[in-house]
C-alpha positions in Angstrom: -8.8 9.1 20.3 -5.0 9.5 21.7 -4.0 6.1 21.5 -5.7 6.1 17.7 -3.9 9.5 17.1 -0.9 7.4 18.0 -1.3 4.1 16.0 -2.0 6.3 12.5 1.3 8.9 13.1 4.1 7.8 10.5 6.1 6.1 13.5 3.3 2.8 12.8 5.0 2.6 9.3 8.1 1.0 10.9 5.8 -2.4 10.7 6.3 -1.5 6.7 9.6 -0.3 6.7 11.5 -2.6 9.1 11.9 -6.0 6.9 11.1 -9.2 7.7 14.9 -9.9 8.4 14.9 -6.9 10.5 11.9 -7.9 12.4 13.2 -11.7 13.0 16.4 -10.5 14.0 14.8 -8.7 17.5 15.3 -10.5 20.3 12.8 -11.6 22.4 13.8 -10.2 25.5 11.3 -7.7 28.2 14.2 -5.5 27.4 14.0 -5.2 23.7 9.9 -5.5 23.5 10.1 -1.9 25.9 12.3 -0.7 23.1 10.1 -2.3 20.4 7.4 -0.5 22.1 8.7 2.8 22.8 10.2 2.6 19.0 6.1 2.2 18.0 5.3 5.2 18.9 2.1 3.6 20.7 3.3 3.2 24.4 2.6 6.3 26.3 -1.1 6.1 25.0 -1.3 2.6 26.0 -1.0 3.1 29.1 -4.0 5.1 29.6 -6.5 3.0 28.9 -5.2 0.5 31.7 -6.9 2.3 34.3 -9.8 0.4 33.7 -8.8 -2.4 34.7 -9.2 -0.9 38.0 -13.0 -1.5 37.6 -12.8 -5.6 37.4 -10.3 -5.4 40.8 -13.0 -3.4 42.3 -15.6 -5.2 41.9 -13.5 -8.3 43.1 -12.1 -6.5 46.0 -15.7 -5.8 46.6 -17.6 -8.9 46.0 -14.7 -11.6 48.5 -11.8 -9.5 49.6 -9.1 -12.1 50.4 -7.0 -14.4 48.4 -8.9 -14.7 45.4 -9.4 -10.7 45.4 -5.2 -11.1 44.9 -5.0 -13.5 42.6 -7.4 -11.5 40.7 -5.5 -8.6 41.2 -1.9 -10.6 40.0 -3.3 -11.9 36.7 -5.4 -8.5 35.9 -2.4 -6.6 36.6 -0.5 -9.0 34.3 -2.8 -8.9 31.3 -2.6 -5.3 31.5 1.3 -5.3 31.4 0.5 -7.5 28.3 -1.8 -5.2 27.0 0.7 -2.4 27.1 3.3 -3.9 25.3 1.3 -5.7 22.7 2.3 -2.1 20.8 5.9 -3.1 20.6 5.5 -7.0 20.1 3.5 -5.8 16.7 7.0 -5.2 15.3 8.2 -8.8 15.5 6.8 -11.9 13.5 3.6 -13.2 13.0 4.8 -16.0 15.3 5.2 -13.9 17.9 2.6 -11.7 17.7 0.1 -15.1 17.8 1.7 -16.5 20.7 1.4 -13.1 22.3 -2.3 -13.1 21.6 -2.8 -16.4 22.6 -1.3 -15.5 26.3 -3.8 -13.0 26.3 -6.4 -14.8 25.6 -5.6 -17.4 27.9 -5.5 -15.5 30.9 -8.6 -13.8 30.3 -10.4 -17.0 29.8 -9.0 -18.2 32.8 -10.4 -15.5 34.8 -14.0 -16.4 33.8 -14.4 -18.7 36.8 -12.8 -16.3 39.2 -14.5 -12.9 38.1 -17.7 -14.5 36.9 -19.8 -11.6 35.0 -17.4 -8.6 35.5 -14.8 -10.3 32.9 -17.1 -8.9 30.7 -15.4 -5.1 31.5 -12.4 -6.4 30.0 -13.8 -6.5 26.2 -12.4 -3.7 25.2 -8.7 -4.6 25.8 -9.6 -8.0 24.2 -10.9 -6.3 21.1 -7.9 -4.0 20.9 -5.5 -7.0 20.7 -7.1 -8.7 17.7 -6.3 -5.7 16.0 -3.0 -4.5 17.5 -1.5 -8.6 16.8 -3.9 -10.6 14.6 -3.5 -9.8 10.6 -6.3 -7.6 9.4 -8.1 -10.4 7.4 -8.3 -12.6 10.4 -8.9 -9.6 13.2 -11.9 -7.6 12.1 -13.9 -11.1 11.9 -13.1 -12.2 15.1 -13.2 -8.9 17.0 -16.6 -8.2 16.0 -17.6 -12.1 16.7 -16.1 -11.2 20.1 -17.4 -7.9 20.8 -20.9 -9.2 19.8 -21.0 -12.4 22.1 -20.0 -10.0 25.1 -22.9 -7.7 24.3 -25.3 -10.3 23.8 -24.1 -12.1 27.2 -24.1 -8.3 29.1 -27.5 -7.7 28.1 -29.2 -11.3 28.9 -27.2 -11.0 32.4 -27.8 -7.1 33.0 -24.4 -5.9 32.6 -25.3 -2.6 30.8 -22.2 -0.9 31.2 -20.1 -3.7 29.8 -22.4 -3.8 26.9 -21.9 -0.3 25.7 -18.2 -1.4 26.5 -18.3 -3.9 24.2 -20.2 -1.7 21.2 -17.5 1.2 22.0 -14.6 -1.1 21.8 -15.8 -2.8 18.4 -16.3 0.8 17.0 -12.6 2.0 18.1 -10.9 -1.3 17.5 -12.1 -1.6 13.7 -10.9 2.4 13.8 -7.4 1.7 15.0 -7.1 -1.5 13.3 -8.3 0.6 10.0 -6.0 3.6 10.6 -2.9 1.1 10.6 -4.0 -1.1 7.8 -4.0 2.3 6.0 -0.4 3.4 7.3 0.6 -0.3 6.3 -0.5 0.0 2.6 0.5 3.8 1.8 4.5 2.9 3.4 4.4 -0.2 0.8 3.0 1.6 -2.2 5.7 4.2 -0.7 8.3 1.1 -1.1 7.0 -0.1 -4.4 7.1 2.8 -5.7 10.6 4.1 -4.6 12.2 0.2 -5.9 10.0 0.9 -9.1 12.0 4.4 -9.8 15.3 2.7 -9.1 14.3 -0.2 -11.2 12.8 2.7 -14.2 16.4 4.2 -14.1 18.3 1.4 -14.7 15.5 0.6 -17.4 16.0 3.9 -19.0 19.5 3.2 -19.0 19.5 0.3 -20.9 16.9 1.3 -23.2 19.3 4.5 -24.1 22.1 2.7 -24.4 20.5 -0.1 -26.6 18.4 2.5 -28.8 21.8 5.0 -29.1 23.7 1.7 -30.3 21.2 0.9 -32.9 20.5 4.4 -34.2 23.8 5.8 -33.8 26.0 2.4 -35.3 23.8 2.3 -38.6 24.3 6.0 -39.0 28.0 6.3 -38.2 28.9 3.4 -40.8 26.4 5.0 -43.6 28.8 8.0 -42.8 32.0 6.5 -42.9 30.9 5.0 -46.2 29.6 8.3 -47.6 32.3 9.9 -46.7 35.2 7.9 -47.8 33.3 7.6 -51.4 33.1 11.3 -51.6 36.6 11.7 -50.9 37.7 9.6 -53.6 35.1 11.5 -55.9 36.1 14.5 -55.2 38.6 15.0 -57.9 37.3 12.5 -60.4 33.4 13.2 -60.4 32.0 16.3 -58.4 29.0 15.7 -59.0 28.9 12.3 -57.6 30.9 13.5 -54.3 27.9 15.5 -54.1 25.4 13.8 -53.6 27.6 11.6 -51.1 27.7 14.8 -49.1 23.9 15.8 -49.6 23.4 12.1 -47.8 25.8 12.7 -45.3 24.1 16.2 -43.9 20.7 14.1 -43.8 22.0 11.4 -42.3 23.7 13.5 -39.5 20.2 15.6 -38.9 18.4 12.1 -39.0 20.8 10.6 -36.6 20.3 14.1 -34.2 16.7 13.8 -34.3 16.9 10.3 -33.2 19.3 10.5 -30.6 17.1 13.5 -29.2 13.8 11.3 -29.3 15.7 8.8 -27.3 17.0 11.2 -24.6 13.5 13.0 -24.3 11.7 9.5 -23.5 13.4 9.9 -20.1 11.2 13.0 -19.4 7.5 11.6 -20.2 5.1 9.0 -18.7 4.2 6.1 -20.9 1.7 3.4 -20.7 3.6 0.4 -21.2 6.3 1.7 -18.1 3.1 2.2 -15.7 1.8 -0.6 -16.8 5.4 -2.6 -15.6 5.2 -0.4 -12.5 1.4 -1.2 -11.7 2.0 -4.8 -12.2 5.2 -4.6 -9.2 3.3 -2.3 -7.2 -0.1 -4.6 -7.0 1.8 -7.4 -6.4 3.4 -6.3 -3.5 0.5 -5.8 -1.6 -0.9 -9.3 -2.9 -3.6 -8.0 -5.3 -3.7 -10.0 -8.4 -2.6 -7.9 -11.6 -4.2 -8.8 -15.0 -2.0 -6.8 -17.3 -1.6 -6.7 -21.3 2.2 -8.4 -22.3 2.0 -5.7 -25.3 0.7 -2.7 -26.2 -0.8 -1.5 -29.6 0.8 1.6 -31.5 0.0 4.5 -30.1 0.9 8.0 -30.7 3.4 9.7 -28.4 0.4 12.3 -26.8 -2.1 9.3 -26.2 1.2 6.6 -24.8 1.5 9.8 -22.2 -2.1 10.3 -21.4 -2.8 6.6 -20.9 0.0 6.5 -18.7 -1.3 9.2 -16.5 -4.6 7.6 -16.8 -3.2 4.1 -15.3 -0.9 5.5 -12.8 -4.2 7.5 -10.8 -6.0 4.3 -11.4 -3.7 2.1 -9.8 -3.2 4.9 -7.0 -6.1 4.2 -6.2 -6.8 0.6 -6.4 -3.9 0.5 -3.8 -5.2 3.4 -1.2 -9.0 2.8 -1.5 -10.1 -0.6 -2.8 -9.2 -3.9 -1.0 -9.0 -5.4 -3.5 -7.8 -9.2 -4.6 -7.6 -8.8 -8.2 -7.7 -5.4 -10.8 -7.2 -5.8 -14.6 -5.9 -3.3 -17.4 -7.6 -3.2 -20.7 -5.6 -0.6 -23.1 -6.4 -0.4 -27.1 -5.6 2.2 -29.9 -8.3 4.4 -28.3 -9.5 3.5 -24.6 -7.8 2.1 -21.3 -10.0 0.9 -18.2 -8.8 -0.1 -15.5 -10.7 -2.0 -13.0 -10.9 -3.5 -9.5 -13.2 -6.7 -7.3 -12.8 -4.2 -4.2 -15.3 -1.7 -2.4 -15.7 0.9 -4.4 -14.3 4.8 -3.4 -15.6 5.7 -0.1 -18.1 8.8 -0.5 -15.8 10.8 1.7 -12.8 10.2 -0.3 -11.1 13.7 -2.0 -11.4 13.1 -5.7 -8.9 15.9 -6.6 -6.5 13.4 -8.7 -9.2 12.1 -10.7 -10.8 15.5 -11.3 -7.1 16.8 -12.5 -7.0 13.6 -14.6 -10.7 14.5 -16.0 -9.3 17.6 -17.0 -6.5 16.3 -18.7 -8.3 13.8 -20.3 -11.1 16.9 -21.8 -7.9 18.7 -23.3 -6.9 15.9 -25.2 -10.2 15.4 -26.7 -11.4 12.5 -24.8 -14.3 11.2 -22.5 -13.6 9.7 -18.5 -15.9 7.6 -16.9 -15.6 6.1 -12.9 -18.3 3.4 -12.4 -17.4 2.7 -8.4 -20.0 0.2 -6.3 -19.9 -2.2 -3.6 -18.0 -5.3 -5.8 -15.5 -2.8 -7.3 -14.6 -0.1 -9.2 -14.0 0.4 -13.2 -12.3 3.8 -14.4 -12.4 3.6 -18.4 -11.2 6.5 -20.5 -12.3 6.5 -24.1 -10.2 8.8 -26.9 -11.2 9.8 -30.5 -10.2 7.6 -33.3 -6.3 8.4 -33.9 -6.0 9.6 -37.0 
């Protein structure tokens, strides 16, 4: 429970955080994997564990003390050195982290013909590295394939202990291997969404600037117009000078109230910016986004609300659902968002979608979360606007 502690504190997210480049860039020396594995965060509670490799030697020690109890002794103690570090070698490539795995494999299968049925106490460690170096899709597969050949074999041969071993290990590898995967996608929704509110500032920047030019360039030449005709009218018809004055106080309010709209849509969510956002943030973590290219008019209250509405939906696509693909549906009166992934674990805290429930009921409108096995559909459904 130490080592899994370990593997879900923040120091994991460095897999996220470190880039590619970053990651590439380490050099492959025992030197830098000790610092690699220190820098994980995962070392001093993998070395625990290691003692049991103890009960493999014994057994060997036991069964033909000699030369092959040694050589026994030389490759255990070398797996378990591998073992250890395969917390750091997680920082490098994908490349490396395969041919690390390989190694590991190798040796074990190449006790098999020295150790005979006691290799089978060493199922644990094996079932660790799948999920320590292998990516999740291909690890959880192939651990419990693993993990359930051993038990099979334990039990036909009478190896009890390393058949409850090998259920233990499956059950605490799939934990570990979970905890990360979870570390892994709340550090890049934490990326996405931190490149998303540089990208939304620059956004709203442009959009000011665009929308003050507009607004502001119309109004300022009515004025100039209006105000050089009233200045020759002055004397000759004041009437007529006037009126040209009448237009230029409405045009200056006009131009006031427009120039505040513009600055205030800084402050609020909208749907068509979380819908931009969402479509960045899925993609990141390689879920296929189904978005609308444009939006229907909607009123300023209902644009806010249906942002909210999208922004816990993806939220959650991203934290809960494994999903591969999620679509957003919006119209003048509903928006649904849904997902192909698990559904929302029963143990889940629902406290954004009951805050969103109750934002939803003060505006008048109706949520509904349909959540199951193949995915999960949360579809919010709003009065005609009048």
């Amino acid at each position: 429970m130490s080592l899994m502690r370990s593997l879900e504190a923040p120091p994991w997210g460095t897999w996220v955080r470190g880039s590619e480049q970053e990651a590439a860039s380490r050099p492959l020396t025992p030197r830098a994997i000790h610092r690699a594995a220190v820098e994980s965060g995962g070392l001093a509670f993998a070395l625990p564990p290691v003692l049991f490799i103890a009960i493999p030697i014994l057994f060997a020690w036991l069964g033909e003390p000699g030369p092959w109890a040694a050589l026994v002794t030389s490759m255990l103690l070398v797996y378990g050195l591998l073992f250890v570090y395969c917390t750091g070698v997680g920082l490098y490539p994908q490349r490396v982290r395969l041919a690390w795995f390989a190694v590991c494999t190798a040796l074990l299968l190449a006790l098999i013909p020295i150790l005979g049925e006691n290799v089978l106490y060493m199922v644990m460690f094996q079932a660790m590295t799948h999920v320590l170096l292998l990516p999740w899709r291909w690890a959880v597969p192939t651990m419990v394939a693993m993990s359930l050949t051993v038990f099979a074999i334990a039990i036909v041969v009478g190896v009890y202990i390393a058949a409850g071993l090998a259920g233990m290990g499956m059950l605490m590898s799939w934990g570990i291997g979970y905890g990360i995967r979870q570390q892994i996608l709340q550090d890049q929704l934490a990326a996405a969404q931190e490149r998303n509110a540089v990208l939304a500032v620059s956004a709203e920047r442009e959009r000011i600037g665009r929308d003050l030019h507009d607004l502001l360039g119309h109004s300022l030449t009515s004025l100039t117009i209006s105000a050089q005709l009233a200045r020759r009218l002055l004397r000759t018809d004041p009437d007529a000078a006037g009126v040209q004055l009448e237009h230029i106080e409405t045009t200056v309010r006009q131009a006031l109230a427009d120039v505040r709209a513009t600055a205030s849509g800084m402050q609020h969510v909208r749907a068509a910016t979380e819908i931009a956002s969402a479509r960045t943030v899925l993609a990141t973590i390689g879920i296929q986004a189904d978005v609308p290219t444009a939006l229907p008019t909607l009123p300023e209250d209902r644009a806010e609300l249906f942002g909210f509405v999208i922004r816990e939906g993806v939220t959650n696509i991203v934290r809960h659902s494994r999903a591969t693909r999620a679509a957003i549906t919006v119209d003048e009166n509903s928006v649904s968002i849904e997902d192909d992934g698990v559904g929302i674990p029963e143990n889940t805290s629902r406290s954004g979608l009951h805050g969103l429930e109750a934002r939803i009921a003060v505006a008048g409108g109706h949520l509904e979360v349909t959540s199951a096995g193949t995915g999960t559909t949360l579809t919010v459904t709003m009065e005609a606007a009048p």
